[in-house]
C-alpha positions as CSV (number, residue, x, y, z in Angstrom):
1,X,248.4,146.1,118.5
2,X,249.8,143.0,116.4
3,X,249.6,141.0,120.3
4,X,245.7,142.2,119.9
5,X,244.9,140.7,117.0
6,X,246.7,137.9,117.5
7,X,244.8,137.1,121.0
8,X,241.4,137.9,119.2
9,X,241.9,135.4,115.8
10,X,243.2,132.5,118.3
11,X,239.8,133.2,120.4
12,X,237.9,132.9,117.2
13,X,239.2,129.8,116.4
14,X,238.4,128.5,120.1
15,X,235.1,129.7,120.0
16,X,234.1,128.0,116.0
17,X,231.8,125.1,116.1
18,X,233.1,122.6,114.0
19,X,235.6,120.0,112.3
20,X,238.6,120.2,110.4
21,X,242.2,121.7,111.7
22,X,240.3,123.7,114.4
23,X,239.0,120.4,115.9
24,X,241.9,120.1,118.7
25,X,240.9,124.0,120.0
26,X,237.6,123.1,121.0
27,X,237.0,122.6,124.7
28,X,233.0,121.2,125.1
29,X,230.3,121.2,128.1
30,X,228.2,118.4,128.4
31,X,224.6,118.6,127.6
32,X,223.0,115.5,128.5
33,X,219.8,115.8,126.3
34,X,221.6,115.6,123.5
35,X,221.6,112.3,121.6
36,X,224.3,109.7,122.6
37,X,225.5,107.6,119.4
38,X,224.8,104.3,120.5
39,X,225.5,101.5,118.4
40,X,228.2,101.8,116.0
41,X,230.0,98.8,112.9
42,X,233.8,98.5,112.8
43,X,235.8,97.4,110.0
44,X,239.0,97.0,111.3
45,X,242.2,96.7,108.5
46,X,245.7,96.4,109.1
47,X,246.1,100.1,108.7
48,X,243.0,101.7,109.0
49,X,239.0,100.9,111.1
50,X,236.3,102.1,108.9
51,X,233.2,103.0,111.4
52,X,229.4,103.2,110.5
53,X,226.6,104.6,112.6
54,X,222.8,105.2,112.2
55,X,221.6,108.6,110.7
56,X,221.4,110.9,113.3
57,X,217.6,112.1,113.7
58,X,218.1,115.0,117.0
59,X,218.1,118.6,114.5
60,X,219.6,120.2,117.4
61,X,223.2,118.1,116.4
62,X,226.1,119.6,114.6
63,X,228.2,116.5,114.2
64,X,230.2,113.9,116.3
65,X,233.4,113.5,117.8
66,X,235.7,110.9,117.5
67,X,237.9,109.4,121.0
68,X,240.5,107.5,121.0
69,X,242.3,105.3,123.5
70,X,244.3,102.4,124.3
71,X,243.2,99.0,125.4
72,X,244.7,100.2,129.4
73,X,243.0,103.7,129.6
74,X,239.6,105.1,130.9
75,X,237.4,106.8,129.1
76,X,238.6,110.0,130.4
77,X,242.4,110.0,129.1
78,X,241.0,109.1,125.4
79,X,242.2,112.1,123.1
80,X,239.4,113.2,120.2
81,X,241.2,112.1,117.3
82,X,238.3,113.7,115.1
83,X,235.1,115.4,114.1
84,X,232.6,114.9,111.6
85,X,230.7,118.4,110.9
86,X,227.9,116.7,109.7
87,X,224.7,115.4,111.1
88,X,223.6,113.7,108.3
89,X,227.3,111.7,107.5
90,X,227.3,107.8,109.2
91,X,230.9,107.2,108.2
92,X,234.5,107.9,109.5
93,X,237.9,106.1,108.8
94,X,240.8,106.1,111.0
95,X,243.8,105.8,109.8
96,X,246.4,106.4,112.1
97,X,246.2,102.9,113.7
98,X,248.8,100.1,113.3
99,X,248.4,96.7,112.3
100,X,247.7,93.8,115.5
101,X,246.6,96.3,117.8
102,X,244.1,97.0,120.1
103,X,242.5,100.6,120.6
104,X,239.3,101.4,122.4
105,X,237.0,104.3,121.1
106,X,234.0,106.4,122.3
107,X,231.9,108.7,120.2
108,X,229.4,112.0,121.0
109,X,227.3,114.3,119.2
110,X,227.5,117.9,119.8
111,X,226.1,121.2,119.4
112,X,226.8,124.6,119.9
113,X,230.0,124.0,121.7
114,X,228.4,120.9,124.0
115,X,228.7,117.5,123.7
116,X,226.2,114.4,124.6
117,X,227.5,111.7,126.9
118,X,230.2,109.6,125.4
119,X,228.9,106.3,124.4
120,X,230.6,103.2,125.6
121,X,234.1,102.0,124.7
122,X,234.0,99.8,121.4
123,X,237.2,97.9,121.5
124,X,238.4,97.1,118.2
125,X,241.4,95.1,116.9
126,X,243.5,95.7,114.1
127,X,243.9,93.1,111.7
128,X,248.1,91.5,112.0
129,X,250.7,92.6,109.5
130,X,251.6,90.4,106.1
131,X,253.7,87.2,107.0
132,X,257.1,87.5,106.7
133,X,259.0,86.6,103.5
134,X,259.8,82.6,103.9
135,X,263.2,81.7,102.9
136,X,266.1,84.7,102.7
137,X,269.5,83.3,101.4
138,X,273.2,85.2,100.9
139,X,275.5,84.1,98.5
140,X,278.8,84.9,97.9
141,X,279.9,85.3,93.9
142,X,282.7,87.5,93.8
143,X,285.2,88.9,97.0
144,X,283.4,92.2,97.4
145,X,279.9,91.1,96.3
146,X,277.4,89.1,97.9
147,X,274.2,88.1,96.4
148,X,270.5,87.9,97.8
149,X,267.7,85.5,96.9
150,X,264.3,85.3,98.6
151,X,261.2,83.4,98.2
152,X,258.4,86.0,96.3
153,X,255.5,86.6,98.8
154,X,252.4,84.7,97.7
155,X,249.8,87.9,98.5
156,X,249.7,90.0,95.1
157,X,248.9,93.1,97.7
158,X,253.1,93.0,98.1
159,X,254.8,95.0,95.2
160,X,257.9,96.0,97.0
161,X,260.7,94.4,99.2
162,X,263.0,96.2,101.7
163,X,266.4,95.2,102.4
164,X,267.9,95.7,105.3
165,X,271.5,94.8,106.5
166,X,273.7,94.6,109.6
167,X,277.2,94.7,109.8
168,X,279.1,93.0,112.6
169,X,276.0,92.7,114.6
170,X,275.1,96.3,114.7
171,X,271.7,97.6,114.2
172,X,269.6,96.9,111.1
173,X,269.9,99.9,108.6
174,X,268.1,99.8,105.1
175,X,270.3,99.4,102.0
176,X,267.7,99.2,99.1
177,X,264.8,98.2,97.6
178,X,263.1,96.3,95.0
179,X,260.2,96.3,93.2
180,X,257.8,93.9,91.3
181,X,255.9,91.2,93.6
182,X,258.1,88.1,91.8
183,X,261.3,90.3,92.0
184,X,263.4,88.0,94.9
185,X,267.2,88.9,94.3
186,X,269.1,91.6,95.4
187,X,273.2,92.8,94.6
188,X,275.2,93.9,97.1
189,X,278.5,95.6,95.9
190,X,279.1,97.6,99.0
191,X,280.5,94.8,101.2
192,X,284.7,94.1,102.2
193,X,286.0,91.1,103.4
194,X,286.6,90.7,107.2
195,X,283.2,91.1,108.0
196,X,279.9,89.6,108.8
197,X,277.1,90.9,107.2
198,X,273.1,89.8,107.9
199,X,270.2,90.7,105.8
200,X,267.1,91.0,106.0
201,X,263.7,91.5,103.8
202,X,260.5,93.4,104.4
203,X,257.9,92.9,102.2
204,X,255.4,96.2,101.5
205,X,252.0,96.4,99.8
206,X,250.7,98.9,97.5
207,X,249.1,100.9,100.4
208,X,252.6,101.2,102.4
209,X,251.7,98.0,104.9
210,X,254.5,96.5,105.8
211,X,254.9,92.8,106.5
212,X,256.8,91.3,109.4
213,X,260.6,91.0,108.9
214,X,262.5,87.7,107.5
215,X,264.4,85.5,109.4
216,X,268.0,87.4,109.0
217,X,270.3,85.1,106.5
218,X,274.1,85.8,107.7
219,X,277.7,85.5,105.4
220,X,281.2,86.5,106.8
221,X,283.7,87.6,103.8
């Protein structure tokens, strides 16, 4: 009885027209009459691409889906990334993206579980990540403590820094962080003599962006 239910509330959910978590259930047929989004304005970001279409006029339209793909694929291995349940909304923001990359997308309209033709590939590039912090330097001031200094990061977007450190040449791991845009120094009591130790700082922005990593500074204890 319980496997019953269970078969019947996942058909539901196949069978409901329109957006939200149910979005990746729905399987469409193609009706080519309906109205193919056709010109569409991207505001690409480091993070995010902002789109913007005309107001769709067709009455017979529910909404329009969203595809996704990379600069190498076809149109036909793009995966609908979402769905606006709204005929009369223009605007949708992706945000899983990263920065200085290129991603190709394709949009239809739909209606009772069909979709128009997809509309051709707009290929949009994401803005590139902060510049690195400038000048990283490691200082020795005591046997077991070495002492970092960087350069603050001219964009007042950056409010924290990231350090990272290797030891011996192994990988990068983080340590710590600081905050504060003109913050630029950095303690490290955790260090013994007899090894190498490189750092490394990452700036971040308000929003999470990171910047691209320093040029590692090394000291040997």
């Amino acid at each position: 009885m319980k496997k019953s239910i269970l078969i019947l509330w996942v058909l539901s959910l196949i069978s409901f027209n329109g957006c939200g978590a149910v979005k990746g259930l729905m399987t469409y047929g193609t009706d080519p009459s309906l109205d193919t989004i056709t010109q569409v304005h991207t505001l690409p970001r480091m993070n995010s691409v902002g789109f913007e279409w005309k107001k769709i006029e067709d009455h017979r339209i529910h909404g329009v889906n969203i595809y996704r793909g990379s600069a190498s694929q076809d149109i036909q291995s793009f995966k609908r990334i979402g769905t606006v349940g709204n005929r009369y909304a223009t605007h949708f923001v992706d945000t899983h993206v990263k920065a200085d990359s290129t991603y190709r997308y394709t949009f239809s309209t739909f209606a009772f579980g069909k979709e128009s033709r997809h509309s051709e590939p707009i290929e949009v590039k994401t803005l590139p990540a902060f510049s690195a912090v400038s000048f990283v330097k490691a200082y020795k001031v005591a046997p077991s403590v070495v002492k970092l200094l960087w350069k603050p990061h001219a964009d007042s977007s950056i409010n924290t820094y990231i350090v990272e450190r290797s030891v011996d040449g192994a990988e990068w791991k983080y340590v710590s962080q600081v905050q504060g845009q003109l913050m630029a120094e950095y303690i490290d009591t955790f260090v013994r003599g007899g090894h190498t130790y490189s750092y490394r700082i990452i700036a971040q922005s308000y929003d999470k962006i990171h910047a691209y990593p320093s040029q590692p500074t090394k000291i040997t204890l």
